[in-house]
CHARMM internal coordinates of N, CA and C (Angstrom, degrees):
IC EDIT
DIST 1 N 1 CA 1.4379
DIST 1 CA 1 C 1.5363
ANGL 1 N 1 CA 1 C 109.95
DIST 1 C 2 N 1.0368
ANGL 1 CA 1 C 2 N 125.43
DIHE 1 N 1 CA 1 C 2 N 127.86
DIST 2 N 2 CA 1.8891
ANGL 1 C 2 N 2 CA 138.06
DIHE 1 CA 1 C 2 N 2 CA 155.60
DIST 2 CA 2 C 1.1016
ANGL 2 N 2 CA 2 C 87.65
DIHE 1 C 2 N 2 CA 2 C -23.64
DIST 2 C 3 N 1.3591
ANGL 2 CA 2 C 3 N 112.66
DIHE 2 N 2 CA 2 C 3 N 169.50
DIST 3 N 3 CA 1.2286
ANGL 2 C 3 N 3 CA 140.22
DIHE 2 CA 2 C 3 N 3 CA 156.73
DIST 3 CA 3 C 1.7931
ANGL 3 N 3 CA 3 C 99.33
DIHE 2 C 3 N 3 CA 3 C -143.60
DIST 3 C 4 N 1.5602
ANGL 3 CA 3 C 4 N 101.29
DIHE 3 N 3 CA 3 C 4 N 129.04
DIST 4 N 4 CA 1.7116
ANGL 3 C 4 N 4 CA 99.57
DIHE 3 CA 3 C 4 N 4 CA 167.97
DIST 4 CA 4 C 1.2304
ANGL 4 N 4 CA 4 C 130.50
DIHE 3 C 4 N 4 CA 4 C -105.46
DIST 4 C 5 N 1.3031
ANGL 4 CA 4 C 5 N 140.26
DIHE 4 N 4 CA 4 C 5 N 153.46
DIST 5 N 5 CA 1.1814
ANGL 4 C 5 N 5 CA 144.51
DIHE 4 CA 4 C 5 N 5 CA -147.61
DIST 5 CA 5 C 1.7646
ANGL 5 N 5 CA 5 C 96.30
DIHE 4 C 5 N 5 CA 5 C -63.72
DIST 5 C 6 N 1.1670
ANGL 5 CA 5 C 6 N 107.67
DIHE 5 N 5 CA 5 C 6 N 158.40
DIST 6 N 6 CA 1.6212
ANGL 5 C 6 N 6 CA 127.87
DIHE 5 CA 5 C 6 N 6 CA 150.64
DIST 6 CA 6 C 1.1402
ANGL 6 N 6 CA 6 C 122.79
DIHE 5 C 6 N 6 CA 6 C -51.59
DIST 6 C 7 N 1.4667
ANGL 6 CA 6 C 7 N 122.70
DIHE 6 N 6 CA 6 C 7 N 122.28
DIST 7 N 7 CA 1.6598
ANGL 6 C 7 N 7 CA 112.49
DIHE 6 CA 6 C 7 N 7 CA -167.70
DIST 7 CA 7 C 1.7331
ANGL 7 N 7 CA 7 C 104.96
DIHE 6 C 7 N 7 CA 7 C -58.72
DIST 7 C 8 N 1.2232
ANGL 7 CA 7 C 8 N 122.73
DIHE 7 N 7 CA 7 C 8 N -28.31
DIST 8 N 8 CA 1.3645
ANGL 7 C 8 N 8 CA 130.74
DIHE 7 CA 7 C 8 N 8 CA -159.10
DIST 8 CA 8 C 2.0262
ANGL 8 N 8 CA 8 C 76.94
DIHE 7 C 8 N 8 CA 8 C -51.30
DIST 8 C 9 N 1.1221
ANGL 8 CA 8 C 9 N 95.23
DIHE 8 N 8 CA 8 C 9 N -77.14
DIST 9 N 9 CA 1.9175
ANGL 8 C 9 N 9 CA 109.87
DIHE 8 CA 8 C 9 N 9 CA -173.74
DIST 9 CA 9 C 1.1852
ANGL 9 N 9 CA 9 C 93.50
DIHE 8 C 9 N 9 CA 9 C -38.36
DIST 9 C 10 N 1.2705
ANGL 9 CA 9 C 10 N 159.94
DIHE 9 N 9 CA 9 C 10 N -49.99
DIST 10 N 10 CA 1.5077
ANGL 9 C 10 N 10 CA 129.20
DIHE 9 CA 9 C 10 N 10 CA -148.43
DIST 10 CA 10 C 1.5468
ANGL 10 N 10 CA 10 C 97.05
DIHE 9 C 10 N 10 CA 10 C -104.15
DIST 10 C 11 N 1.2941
ANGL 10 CA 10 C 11 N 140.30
DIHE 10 N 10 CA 10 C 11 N -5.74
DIST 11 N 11 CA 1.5462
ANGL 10 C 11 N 11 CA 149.00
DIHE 10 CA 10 C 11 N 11 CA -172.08
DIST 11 CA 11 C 2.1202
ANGL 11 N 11 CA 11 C 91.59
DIHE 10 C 11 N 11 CA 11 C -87.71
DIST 11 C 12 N 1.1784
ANGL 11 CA 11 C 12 N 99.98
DIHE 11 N 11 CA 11 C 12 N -36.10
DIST 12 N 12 CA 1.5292
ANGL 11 C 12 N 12 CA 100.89
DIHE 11 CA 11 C 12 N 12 CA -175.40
DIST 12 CA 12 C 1.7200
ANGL 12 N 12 CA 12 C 112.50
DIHE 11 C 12 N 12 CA 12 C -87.57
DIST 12 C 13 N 1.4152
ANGL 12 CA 12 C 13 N 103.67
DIHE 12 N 12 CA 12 C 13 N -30.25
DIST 13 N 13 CA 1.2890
ANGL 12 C 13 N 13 CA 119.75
DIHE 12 CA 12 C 13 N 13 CA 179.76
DIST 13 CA 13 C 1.6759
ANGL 13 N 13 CA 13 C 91.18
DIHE 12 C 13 N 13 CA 13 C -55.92
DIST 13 C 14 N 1.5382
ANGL 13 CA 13 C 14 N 125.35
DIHE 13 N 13 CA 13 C 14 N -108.16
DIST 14 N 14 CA 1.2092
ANGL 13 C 14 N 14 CA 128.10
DIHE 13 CA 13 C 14 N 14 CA 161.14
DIST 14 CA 14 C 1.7536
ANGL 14 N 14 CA 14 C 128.36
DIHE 13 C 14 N 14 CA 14 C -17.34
DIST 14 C 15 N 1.0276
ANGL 14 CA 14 C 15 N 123.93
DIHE 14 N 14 CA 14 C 15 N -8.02
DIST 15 N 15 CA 1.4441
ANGL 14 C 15 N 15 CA 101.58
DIHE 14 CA 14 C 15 N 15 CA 146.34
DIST 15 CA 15 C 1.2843
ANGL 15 N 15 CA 15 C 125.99
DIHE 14 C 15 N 15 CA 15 C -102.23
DIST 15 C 16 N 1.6061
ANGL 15 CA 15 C 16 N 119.59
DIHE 15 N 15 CA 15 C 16 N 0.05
DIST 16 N 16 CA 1.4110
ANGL 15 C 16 N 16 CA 136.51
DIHE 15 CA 15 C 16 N 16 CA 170.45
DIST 16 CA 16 C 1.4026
ANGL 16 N 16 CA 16 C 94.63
DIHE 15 C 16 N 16 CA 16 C -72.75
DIST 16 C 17 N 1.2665
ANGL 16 CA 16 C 17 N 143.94
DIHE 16 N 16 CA 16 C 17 N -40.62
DIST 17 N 17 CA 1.1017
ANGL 16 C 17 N 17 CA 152.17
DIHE 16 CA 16 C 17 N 17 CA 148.88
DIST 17 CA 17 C 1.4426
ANGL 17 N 17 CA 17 C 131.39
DIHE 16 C 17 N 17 CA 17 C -12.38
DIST 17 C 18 N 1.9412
ANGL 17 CA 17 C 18 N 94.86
DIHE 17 N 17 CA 17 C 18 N -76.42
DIST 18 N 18 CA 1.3140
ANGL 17 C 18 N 18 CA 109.28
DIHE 17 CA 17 C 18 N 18 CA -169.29
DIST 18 CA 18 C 1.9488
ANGL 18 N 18 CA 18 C 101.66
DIHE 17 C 18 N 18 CA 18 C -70.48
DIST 18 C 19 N 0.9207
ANGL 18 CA 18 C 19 N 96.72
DIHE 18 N 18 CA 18 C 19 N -30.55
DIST 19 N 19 CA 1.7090
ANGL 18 C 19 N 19 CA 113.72
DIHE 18 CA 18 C 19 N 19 CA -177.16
DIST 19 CA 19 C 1.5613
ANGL 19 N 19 CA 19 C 103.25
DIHE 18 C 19 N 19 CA 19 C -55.93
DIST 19 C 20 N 1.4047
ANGL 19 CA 19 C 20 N 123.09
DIHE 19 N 19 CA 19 C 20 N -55.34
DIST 20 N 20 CA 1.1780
ANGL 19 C 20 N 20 CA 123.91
DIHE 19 CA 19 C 20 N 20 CA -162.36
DIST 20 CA 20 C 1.5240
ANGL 20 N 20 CA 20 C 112.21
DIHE 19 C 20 N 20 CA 20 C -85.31
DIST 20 C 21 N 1.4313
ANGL 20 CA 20 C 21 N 109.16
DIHE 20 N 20 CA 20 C 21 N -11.68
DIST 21 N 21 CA 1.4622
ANGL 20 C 21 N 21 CA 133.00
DIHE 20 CA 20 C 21 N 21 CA 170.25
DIST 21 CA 21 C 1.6302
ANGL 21 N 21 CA 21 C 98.94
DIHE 20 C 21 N 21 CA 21 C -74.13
DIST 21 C 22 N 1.0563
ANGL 21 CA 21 C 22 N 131.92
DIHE 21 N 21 CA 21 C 22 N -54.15
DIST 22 N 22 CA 1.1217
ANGL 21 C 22 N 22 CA 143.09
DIHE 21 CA 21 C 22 N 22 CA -171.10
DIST 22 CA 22 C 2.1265
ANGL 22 N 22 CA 22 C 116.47
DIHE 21 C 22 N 22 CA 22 C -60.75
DIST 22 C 23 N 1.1583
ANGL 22 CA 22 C 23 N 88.16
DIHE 22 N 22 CA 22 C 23 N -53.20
DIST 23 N 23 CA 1.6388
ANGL 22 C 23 N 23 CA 108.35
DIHE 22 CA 22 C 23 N 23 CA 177.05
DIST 23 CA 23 C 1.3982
ANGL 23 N 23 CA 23 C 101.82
DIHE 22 C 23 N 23 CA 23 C -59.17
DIST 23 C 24 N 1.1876
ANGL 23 CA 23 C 24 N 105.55
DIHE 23 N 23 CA 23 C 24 N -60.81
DIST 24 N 24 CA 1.4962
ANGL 23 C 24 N 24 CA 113.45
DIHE 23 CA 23 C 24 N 24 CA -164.67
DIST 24 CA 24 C 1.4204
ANGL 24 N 24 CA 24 C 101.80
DIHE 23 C 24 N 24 CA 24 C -74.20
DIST 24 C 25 N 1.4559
ANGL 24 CA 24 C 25 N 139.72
DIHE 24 N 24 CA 24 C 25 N -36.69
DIST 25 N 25 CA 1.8514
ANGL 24 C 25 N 25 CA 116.31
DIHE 24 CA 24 C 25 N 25 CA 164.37
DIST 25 CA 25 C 1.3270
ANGL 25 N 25 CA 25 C 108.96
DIHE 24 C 25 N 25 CA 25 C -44.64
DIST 25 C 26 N 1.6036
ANGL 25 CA 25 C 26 N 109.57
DIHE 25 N 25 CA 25 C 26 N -53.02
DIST 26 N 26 CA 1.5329
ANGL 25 C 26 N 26 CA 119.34
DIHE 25 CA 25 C 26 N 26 CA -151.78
DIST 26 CA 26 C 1.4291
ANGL 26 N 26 CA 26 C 89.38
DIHE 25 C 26 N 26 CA 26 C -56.26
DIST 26 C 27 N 1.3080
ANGL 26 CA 26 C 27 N 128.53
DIHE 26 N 26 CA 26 C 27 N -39.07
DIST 27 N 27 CA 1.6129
ANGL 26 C 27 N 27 CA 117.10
DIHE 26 CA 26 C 27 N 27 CA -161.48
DIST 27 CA 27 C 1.8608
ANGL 27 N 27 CA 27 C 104.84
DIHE 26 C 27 N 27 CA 27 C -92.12
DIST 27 C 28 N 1.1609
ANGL 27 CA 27 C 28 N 95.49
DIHE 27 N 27 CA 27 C 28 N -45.26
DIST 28 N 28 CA 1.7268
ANGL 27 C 28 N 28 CA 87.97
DIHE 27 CA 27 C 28 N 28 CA -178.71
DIST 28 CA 28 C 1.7322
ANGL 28 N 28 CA 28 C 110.93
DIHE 27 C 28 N 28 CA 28 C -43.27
DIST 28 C 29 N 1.8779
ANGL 28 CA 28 C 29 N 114.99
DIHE 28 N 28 CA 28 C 29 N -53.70
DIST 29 N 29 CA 1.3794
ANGL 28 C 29 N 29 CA 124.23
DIHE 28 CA 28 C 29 N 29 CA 171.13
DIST 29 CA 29 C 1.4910
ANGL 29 N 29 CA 29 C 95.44
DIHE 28 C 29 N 29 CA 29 C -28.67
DIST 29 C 30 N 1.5151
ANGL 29 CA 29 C 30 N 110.63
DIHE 29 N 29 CA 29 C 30 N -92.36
DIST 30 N 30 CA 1.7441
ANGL 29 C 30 N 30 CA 111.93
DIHE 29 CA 29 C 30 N 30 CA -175.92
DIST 30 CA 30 C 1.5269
ANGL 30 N 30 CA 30 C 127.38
DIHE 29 C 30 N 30 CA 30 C -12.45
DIST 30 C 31 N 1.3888
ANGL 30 CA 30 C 31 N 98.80
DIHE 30 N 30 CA 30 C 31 N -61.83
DIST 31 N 31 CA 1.3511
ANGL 30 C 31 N 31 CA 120.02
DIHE 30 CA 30 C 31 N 31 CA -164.57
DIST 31 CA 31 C 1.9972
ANGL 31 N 31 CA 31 C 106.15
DIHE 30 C 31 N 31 CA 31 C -70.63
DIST 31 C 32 N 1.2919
ANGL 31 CA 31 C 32 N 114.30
DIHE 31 N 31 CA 31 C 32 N -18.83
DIST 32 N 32 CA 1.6370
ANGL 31 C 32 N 32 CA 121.86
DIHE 31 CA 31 C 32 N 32 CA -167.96
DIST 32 CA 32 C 1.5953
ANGL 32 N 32 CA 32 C 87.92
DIHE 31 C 32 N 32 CA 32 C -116.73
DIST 32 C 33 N 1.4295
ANGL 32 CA 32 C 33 N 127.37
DIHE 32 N 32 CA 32 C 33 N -17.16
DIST 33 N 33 CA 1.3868
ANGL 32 C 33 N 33 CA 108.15
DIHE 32 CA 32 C 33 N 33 CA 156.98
DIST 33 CA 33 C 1.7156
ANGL 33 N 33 CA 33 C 119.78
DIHE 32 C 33 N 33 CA 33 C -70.47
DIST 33 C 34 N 1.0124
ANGL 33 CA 33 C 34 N 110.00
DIHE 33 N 33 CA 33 C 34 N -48.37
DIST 34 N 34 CA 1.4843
ANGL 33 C 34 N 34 CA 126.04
DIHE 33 CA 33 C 34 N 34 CA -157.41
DIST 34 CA 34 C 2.0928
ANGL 34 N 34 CA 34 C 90.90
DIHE 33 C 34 N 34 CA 34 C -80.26
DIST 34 C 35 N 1.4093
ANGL 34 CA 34 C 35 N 124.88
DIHE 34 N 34 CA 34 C 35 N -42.78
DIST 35 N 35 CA 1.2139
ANGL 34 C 35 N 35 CA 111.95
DIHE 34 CA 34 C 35 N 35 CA 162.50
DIST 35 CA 35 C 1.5451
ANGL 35 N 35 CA 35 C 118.66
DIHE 34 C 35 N 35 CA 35 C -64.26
DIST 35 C 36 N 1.5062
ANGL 35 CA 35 C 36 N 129.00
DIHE 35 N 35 CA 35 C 36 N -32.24
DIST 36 N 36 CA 1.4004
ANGL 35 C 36 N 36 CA 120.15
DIHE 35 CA 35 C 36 N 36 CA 170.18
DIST 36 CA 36 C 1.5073
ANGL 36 N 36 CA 36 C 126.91
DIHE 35 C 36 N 36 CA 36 C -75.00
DIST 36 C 37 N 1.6453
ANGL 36 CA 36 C 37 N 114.33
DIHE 36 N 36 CA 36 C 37 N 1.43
DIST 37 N 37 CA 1.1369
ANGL 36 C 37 N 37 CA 133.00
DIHE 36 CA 36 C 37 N 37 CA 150.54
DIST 37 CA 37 C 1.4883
ANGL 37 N 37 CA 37 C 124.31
DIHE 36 C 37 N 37 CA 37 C -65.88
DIST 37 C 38 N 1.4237
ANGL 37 CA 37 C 38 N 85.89
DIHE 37 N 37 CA 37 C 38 N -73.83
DIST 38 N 38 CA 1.8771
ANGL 37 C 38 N 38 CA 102.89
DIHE 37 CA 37 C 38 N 38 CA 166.62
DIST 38 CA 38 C 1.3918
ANGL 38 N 38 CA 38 C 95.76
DIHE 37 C 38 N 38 CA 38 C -23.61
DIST 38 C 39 N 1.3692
ANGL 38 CA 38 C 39 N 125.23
DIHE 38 N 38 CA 38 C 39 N -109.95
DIST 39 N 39 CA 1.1223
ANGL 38 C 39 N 39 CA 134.79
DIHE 38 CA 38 C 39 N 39 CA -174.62
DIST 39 CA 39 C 1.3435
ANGL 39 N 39 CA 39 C 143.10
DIHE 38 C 39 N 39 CA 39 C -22.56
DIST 39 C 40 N 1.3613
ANGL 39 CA 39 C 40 N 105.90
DIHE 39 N 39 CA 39 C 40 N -39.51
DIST 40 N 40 CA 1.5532
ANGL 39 C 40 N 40 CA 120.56
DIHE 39 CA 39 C 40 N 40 CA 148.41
DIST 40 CA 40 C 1.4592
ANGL 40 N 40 CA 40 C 93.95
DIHE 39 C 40 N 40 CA 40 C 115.41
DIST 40 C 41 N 1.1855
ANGL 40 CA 40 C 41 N 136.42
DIHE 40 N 40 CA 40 C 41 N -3.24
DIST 41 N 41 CA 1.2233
ANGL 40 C 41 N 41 CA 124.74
DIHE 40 CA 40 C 41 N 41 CA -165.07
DIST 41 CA 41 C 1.9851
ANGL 41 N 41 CA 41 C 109.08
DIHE 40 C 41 N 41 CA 41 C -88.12
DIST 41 C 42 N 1.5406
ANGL 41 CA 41 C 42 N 90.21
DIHE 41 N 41 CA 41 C 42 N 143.37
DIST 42 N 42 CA 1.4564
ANGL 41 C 42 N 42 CA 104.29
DIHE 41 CA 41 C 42 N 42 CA -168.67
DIST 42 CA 42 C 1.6658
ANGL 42 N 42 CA 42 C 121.56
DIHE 41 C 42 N 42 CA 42 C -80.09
DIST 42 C 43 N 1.3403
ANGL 42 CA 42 C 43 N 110.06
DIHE 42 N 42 CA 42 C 43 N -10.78
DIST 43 N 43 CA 1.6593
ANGL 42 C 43 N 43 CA 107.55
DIHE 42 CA 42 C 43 N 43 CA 163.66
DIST 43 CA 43 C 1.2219
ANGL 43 N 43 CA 43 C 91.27
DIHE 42 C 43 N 43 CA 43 C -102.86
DIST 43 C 44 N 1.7593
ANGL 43 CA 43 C 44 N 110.65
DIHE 43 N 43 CA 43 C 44 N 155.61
DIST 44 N 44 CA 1.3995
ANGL 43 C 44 N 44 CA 130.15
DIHE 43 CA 43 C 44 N 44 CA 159.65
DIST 44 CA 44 C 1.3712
ANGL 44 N 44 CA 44 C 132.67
DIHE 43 C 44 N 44 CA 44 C -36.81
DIST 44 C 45 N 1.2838
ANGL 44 CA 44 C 45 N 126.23
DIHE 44 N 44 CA 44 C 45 N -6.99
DIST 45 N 45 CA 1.2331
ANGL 44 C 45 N 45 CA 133.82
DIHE 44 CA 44 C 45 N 45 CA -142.03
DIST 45 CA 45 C 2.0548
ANGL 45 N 45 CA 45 C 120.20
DIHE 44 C 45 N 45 CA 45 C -44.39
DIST 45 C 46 N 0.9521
ANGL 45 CA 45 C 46 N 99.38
DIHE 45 N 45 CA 45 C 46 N -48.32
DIST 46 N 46 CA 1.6891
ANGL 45 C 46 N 46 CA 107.58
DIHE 45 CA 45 C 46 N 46 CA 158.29
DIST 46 CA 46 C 1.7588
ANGL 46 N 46 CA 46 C 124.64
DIHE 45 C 46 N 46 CA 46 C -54.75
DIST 46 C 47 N 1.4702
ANGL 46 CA 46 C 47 N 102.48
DIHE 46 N 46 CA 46 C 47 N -31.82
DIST 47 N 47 CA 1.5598
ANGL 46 C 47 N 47 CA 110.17
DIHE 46 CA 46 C 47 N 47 CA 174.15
DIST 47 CA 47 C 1.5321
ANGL 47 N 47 CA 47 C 115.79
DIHE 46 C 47 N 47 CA 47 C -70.78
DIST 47 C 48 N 1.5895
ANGL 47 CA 47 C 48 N 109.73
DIHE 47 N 47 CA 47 C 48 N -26.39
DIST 48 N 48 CA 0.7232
ANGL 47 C 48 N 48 CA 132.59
DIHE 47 CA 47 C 48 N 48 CA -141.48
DIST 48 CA 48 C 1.8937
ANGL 48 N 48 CA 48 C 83.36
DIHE 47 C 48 N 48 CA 48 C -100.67
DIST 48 C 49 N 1.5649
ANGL 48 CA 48 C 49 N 124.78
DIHE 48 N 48 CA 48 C 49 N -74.49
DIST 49 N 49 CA 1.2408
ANGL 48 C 49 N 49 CA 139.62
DIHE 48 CA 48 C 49 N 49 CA -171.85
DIST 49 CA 49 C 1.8182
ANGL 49 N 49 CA 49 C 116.72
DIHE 48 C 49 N 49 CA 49 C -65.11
DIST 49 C 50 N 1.1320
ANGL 49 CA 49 C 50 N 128.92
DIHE 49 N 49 CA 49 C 50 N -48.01
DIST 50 N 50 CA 0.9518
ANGL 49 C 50 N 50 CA 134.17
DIHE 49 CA 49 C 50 N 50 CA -171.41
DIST 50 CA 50 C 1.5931
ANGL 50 N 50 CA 50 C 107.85
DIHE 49 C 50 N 50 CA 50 C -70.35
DIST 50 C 51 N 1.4904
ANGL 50 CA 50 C 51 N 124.64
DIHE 50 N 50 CA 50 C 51 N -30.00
DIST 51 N 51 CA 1.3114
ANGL 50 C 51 N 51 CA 114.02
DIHE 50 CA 50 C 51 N 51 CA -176.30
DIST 51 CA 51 C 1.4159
ANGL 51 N 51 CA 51 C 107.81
DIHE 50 C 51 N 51 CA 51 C -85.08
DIST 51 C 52 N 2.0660
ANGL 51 CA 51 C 52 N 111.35
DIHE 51 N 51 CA 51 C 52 N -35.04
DIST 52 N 52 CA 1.5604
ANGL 51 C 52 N 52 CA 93.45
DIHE 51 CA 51 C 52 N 52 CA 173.33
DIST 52 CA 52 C 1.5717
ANGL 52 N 52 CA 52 C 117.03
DIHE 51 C 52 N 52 CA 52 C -70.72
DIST 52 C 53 N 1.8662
ANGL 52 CA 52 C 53 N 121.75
DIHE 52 N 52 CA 52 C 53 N -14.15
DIST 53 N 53 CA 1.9151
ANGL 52 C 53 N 53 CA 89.95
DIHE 52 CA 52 C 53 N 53 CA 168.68
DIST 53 CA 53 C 1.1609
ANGL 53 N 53 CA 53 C 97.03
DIHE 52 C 53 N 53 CA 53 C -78.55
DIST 53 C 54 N 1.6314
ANGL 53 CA 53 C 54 N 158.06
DIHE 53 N 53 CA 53 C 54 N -48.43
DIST 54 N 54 CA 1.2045
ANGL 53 C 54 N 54 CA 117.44
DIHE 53 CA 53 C 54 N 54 CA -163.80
DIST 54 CA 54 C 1.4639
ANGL 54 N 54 CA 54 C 111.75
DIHE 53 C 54 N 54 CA 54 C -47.69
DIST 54 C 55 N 1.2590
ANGL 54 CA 54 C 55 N 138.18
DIHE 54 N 54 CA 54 C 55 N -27.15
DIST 55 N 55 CA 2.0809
ANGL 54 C 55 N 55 CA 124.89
DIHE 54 CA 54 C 55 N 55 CA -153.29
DIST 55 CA 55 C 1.7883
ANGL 55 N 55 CA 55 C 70.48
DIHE 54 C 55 N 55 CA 55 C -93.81
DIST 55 C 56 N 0.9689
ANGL 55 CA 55 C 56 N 145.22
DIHE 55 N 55 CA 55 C 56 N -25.07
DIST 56 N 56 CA 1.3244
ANGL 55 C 56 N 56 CA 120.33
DIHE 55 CA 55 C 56 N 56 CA -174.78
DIST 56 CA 56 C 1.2653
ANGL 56 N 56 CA 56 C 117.85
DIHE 55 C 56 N 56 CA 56 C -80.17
DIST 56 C 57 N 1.3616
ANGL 56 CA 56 C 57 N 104.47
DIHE 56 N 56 CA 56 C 57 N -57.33
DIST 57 N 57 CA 1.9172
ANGL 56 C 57 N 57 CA 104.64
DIHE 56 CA 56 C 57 N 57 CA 169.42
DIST 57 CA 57 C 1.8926
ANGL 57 N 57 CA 57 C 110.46
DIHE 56 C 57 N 57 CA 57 C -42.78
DIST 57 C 58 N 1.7164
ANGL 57 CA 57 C 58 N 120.77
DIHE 57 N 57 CA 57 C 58 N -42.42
DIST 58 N 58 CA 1.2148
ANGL 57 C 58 N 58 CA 95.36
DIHE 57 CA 57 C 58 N 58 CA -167.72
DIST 58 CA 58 C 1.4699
ANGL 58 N 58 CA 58 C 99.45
DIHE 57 C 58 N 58 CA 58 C -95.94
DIST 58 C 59 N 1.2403
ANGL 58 CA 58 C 59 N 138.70
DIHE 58 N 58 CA 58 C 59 N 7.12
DIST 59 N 59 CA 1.6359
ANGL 58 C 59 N 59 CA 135.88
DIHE 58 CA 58 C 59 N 59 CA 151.25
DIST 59 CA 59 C 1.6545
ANGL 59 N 59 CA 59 C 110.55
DIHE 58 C 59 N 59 CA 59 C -58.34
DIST 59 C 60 N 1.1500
ANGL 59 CA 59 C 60 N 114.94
DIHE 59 N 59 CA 59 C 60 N -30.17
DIST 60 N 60 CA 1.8611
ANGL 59 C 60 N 60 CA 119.68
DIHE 59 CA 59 C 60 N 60 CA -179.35
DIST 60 CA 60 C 1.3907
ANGL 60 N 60 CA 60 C 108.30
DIHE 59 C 60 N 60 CA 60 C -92.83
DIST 60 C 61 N 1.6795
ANGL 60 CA 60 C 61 N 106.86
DIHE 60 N 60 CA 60 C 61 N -30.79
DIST 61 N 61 CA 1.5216
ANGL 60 C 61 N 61 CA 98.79
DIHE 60 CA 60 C 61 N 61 CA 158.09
DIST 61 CA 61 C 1.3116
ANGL 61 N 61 CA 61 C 131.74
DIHE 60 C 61 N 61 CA 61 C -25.76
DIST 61 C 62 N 2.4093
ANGL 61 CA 61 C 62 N 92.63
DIHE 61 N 61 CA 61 C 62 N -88.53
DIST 62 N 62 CA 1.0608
ANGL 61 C 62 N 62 CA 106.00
DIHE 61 CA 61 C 62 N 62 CA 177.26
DIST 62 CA 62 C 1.4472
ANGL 62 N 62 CA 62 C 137.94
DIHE 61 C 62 N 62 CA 62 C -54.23
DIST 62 C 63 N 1.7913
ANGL 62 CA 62 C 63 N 106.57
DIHE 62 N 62 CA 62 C 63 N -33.56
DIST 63 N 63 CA 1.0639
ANGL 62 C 63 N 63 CA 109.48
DIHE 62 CA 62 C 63 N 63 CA 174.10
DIST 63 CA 63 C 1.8851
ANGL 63 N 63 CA 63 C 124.43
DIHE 62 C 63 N 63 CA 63 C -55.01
DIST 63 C 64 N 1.1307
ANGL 63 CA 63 C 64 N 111.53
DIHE 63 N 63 CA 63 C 64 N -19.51
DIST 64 N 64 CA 1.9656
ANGL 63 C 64 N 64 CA 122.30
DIHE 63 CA 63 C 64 N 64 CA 174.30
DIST 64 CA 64 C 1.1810
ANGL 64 N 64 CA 64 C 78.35
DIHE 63 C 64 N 64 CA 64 C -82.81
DIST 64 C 65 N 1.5154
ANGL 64 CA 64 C 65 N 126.61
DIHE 64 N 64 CA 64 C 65 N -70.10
DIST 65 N 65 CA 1.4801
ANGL 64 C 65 N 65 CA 97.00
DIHE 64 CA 64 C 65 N 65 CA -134.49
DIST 65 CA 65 C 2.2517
ANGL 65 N 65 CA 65 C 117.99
DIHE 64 C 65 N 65 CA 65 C -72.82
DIST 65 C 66 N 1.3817
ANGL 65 CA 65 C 66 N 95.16
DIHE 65 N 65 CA 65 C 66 N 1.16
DIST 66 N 66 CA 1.5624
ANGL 65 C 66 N 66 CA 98.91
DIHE 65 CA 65 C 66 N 66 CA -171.70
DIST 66 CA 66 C 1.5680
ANGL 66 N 66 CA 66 C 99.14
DIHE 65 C 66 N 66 CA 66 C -126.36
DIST 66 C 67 N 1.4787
ANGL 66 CA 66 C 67 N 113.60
DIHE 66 N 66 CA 66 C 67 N 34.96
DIST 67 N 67 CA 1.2915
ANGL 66 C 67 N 67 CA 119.39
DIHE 66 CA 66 C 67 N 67 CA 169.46
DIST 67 CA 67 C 1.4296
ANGL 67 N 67 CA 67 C 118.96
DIHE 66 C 67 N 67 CA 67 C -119.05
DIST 67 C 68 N 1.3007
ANGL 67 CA 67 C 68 N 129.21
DIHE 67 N 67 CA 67 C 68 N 129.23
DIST 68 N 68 CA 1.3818
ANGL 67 C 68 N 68 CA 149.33
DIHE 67 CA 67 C 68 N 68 CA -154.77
DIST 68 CA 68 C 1.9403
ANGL 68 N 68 CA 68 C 84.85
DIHE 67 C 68 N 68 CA 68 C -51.54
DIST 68 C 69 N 1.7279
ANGL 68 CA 68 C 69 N 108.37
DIHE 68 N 68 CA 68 C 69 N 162.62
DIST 69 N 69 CA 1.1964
ANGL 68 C 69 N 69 CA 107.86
DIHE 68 CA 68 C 69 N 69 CA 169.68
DIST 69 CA 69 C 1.6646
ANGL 69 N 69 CA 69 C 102.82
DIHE 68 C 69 N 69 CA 69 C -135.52
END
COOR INIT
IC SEED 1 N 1 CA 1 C
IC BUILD
């Protein structure tokens, strides 16, 4: 039989998570402002793209890592 982690471990697991979810908008935003500057262009378009692949990369994350094998 499995044995599953200790909630203590999965409460820490997931805010290592939400945290790194967090950093990484705050910086993609930055980083797709300061390139839609660079570039000169007048819609957001990088502010706009770069933060939805990060929520996508960590949606394909979580989804492997809390999916049956």
């Amino acid at each position: 039989m499995k044995q599953s982690k200790p909630d203590n471990q999965l409460v820490w697991q997931y805010a290592g998570l939400a945290t790194q979810l967090l950093v990484g908008l705050g910086l993609m935003l930055w980083v797709g402002g300061r390139l839609d500057g660079y570039f000169g262009w007048e819609s957001p378009y990088l502010v706009w793209i770069l933060p939805l692949l990060l929520l996508l990369g960590v949606l394909i994350k979580v989804l492997r890592d809390t999916s049956k094998r």
